[in-house]
C-alpha positions in Angstrom: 168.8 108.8 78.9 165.7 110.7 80.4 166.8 113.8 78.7 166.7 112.3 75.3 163.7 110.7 75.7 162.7 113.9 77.4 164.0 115.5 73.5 162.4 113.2 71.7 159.1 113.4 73.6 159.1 117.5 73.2 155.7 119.0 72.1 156.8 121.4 69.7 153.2 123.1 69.6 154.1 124.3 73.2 156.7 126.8 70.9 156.5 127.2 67.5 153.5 126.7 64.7 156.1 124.7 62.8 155.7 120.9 61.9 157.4 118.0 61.0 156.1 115.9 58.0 157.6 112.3 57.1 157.5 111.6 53.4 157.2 107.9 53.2 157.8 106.0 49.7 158.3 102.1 48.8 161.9 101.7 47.3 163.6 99.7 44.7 162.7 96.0 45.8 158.9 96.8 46.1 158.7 96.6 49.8 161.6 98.4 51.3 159.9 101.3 52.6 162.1 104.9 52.6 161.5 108.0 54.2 162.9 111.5 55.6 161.8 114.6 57.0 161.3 117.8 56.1 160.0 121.1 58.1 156.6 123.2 57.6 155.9 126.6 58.1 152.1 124.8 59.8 150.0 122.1 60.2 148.4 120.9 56.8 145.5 118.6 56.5 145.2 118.2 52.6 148.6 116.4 50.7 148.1 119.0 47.9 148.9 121.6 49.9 152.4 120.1 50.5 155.5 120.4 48.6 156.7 117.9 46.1 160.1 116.5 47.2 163.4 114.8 45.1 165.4 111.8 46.5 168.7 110.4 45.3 167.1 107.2 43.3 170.7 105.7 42.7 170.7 104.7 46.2 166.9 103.0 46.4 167.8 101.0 43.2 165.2 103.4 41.5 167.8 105.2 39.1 171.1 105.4 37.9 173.5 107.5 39.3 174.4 109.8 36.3 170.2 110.8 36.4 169.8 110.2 39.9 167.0 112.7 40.6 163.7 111.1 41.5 160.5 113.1 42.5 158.0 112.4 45.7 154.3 113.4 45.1 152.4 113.4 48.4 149.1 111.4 48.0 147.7 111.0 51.3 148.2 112.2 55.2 148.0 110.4 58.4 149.2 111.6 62.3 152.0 111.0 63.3 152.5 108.4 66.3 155.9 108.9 66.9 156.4 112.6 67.1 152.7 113.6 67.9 151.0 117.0 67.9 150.3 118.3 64.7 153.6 116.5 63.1 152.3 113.5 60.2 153.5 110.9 58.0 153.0 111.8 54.2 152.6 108.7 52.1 154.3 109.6 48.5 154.5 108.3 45.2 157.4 108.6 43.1 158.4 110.3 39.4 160.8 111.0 36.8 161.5 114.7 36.9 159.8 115.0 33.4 155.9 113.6 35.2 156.1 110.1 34.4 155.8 107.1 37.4 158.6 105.2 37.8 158.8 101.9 37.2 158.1 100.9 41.0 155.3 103.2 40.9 152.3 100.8 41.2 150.0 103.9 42.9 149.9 105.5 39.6 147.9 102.5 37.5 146.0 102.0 40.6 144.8 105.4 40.9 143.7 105.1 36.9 141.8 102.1 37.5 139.8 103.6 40.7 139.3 106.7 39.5 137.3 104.8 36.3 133.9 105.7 36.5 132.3 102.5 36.4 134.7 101.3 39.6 133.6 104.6 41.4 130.1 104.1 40.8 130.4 100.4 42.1 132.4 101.9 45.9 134.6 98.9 45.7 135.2 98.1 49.6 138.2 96.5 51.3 139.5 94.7 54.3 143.0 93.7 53.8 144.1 90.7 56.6 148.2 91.2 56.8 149.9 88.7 58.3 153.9 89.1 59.1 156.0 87.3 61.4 158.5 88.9 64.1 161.9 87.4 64.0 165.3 87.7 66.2 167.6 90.3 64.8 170.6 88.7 65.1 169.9 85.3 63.8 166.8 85.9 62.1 164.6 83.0 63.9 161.5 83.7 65.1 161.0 85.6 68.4 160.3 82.6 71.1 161.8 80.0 69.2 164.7 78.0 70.6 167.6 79.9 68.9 168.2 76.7 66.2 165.4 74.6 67.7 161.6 74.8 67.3 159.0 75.2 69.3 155.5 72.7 69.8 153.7 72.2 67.1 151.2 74.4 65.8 148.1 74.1 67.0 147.7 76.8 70.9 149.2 79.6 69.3 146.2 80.9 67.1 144.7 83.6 69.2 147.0 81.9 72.2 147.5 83.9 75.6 150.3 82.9 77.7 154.3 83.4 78.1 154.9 80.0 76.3 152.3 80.7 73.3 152.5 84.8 72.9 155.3 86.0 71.2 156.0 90.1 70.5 152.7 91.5 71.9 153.9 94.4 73.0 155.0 95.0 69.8 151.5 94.3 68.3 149.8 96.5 70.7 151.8 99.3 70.4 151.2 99.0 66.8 147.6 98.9 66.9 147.7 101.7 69.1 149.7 103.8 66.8 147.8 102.8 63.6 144.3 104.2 65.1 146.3 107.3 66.2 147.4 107.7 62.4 143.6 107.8 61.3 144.2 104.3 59.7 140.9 102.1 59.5 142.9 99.5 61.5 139.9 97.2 62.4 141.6 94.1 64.5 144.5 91.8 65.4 145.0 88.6 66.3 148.1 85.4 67.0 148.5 83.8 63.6 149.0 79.9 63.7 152.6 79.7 63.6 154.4 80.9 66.7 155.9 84.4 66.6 153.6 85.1 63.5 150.8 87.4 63.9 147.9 89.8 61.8 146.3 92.9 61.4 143.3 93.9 59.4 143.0 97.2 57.6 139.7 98.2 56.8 136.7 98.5 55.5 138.5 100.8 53.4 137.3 102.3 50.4 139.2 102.1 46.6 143.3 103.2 46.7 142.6 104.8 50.5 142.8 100.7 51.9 146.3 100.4 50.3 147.7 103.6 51.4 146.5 102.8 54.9 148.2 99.2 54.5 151.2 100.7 53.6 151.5 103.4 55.9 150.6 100.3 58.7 153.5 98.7 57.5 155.4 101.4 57.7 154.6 102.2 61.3 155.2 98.3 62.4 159.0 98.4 60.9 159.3 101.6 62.8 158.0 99.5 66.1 160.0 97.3 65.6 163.1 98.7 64.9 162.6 100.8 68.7 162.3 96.9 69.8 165.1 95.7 68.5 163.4 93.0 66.2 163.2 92.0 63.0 160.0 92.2 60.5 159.5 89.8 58.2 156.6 89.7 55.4 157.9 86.4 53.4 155.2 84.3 52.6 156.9 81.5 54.3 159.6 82.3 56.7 159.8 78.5 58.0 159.8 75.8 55.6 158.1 72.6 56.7 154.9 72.0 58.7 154.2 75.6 59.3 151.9 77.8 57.9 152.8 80.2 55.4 152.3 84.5 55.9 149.7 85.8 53.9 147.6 89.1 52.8 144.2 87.7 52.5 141.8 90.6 51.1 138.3 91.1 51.3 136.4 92.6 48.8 132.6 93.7 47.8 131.2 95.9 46.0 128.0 98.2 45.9 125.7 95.1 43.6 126.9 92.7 46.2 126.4 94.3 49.2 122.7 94.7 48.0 120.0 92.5 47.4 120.7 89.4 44.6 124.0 90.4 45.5 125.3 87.2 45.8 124.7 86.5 42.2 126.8 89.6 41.5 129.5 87.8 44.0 129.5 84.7 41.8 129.7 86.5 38.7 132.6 87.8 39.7 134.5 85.0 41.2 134.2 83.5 37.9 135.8 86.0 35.7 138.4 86.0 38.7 139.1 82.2 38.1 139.5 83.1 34.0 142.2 85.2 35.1 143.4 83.2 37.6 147.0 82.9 36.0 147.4 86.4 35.8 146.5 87.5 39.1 149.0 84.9 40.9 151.9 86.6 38.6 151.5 89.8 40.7 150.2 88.6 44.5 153.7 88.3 45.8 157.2 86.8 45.3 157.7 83.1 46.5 154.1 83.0 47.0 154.9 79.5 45.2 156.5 77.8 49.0 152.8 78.9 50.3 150.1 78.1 48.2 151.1 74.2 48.2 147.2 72.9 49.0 148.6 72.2 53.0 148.3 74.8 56.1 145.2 76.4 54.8 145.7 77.3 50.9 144.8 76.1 47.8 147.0 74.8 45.4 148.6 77.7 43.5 148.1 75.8 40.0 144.2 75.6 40.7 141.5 77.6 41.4 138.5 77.0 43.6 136.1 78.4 45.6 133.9 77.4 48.2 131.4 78.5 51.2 133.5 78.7 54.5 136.4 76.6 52.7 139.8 78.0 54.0 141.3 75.4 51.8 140.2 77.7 48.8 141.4 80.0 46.7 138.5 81.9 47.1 136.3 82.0 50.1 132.8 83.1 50.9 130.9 83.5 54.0 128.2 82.0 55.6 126.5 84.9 56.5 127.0 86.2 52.9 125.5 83.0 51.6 122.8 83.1 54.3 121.6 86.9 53.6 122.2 86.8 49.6 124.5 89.5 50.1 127.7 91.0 50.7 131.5 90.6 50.4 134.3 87.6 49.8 138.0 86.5 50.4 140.6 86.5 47.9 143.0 84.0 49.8 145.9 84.0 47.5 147.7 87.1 48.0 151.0 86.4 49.7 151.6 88.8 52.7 154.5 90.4 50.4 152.0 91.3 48.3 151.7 94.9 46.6 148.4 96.5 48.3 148.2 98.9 45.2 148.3 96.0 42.5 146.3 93.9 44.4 143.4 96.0 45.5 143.3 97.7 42.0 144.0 94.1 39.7 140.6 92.7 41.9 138.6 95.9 40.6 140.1 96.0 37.3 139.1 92.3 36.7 136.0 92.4 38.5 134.1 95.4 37.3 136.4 96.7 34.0 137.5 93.5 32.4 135.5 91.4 29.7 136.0 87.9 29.1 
């Protein structure tokens, strides 16, 4: 075994000015992440120097099999943690041969909606809180539960330290780790409140950059986890009953609110975001319906509210946001199988583009 990990360790700088790039792209169900490598002549810094790239979209549930042909676009570059050296990951987008996105192609719209000139004008900021929970690969429980059996109630596991009360932190260090060796503006983690549950924050992040770097995060945890033999799960809530729920919570400001009178700006656009309310739940993640009940720190998904340090709300601001006049709040709604692309863009596009 040392020799392969001795192979799989190799520095291929130490040889050859060749490089390896993983091409990364979200598949058929919206978050089953794909990818494969390819070989480069050197290291590249700028995805527009790279080579567009085909995958068989019959087998992703993203074609049928007589037109099966489906094409990568590289959109944005980030290290490699797992090979090193000059190697990276490539995160793609994916089109019909002919130029158009395919239906699963939520980076396209996105990109539309933050290349607008009155969003880019506005630097719409964003700091995404993912939460996901690690479970047993075999039987699909979470890691330190009783195998059919639970655990103590909630209640020392958030931010908990211990054998009985920290489940898979190797995992989530290794993952940090690797996320601020990818360039990724991985700002913190931390226990979640159920038991084998945990989060990491992505950002500040500026426009489509925060949900590449989400996606690419995700994409390095499943990696992680797949070396440790577990299994990661982003349902919104993996345990029914008096557990809380997984969730994507996502910060958001904008130039007006992180200024002076911005808070005025901040409620202006809470409000249009409660006209819309409706619409934005549709897209902020499948079965989002078994979290957002009112209990374990969510609003009810059929209302909408908002409050000053209110975790019970669908919306939340800060103190210090309140205090100062200024700066940013909480969209506490997505569902941590949420689509950073739709998400991120749907807040600007309903915040800054959209008139009631």
């Amino acid at each position: 075994m040392s020799l392969l990990s001795d192979l799989v360790n190799l520095n291929l700088s130490d040889s050859t000015e060749k490089i390896i790039a993983e091409y990364i792209w979200i598949g058929g169900s919206g978050m089953d992440m794909r990818s494969k490598a390819r070989t480069l002549n050197g290291p590249v810094s700028d995805p527009k120097e790279l080579p567009k790239w085909n995958y068989d979209g019959s087998s992703t549930g993203q074609a049928p099999g007589e037109d099966s042909e489906v094409i990568l676009y590289p959109q944005a570059i980030f290290k490699d943690p797992f090979r090193r050296g000059n190697n990276i990951l490539v995160m793609c987008d994916a089109y019909t041969p002919q130029g158009e996105p395919i239906p699963t192609n939520k980076r396209c719209n996105a990109e539309k909606i933050f290349s607008h000139p009155d969003v880019v004008a506005e630097v719409p900021w964003y700091g995404i809180e993912q939460e996901y929970t690690l479970l047993q690969k075999d039987v699909n429980w979470p890691v330190g539960w009783p195998v059919g059996g639970y655990p103590g109630p909630q209640g020392p596991y958030y931010c908990g330290i211990g054998a009985d009360k920290a489940f898979g932190r190797d995992i989530v260090d290794s993952h940090y780790k690797a996320c601020i060796y990818a360039g990724i503006n991985i700002s913190g983690i931390n226990g979640e409140v159920m038991p084998g549950q945990w989060e990491f924050q992505v950002g500040p992040a500026v426009g489509i950059s925060a949900a590449d770097e989400v996606w690419v995060a995700r994409y390095i945890l499943e990696r992680i986890t797949e070396i440790a033999g577990v299994a990661l799960s982003f349902d919104p809530k993996p345990i029914p009953g008096d557990w809380n729920g997984a969730g994507a919570h996502t910060n958001y400001s904008t130039k007006s609110m992180r200024e002076d009178g911005g808070y005025e700006i901040i409620k202006q656009a809470i409000e249009k975001l409660g006209l819309r309310h409706n619409e934005h739940i549709a897209a902020y993640g499948e079965g989002n319906e078994r979290r957002l009940t009112g209990k374990h720190e969510t609003a009810s998904i059929s209302t909408f509210l908002w409050g000053v340090a209110n975790r019970g709300a669908s919306v939340r601001v800060g103190r210090d946001t309140e205090k100062e006049g200024k700066g940013y709040f909480e969209d506490r709604r997505p569902a941590s199988n949420m689509d950073p692309y739709v998400v991120t863009s749907m807040i600007a596009e309903t915040t800054l583009l959209w008139k009631p």
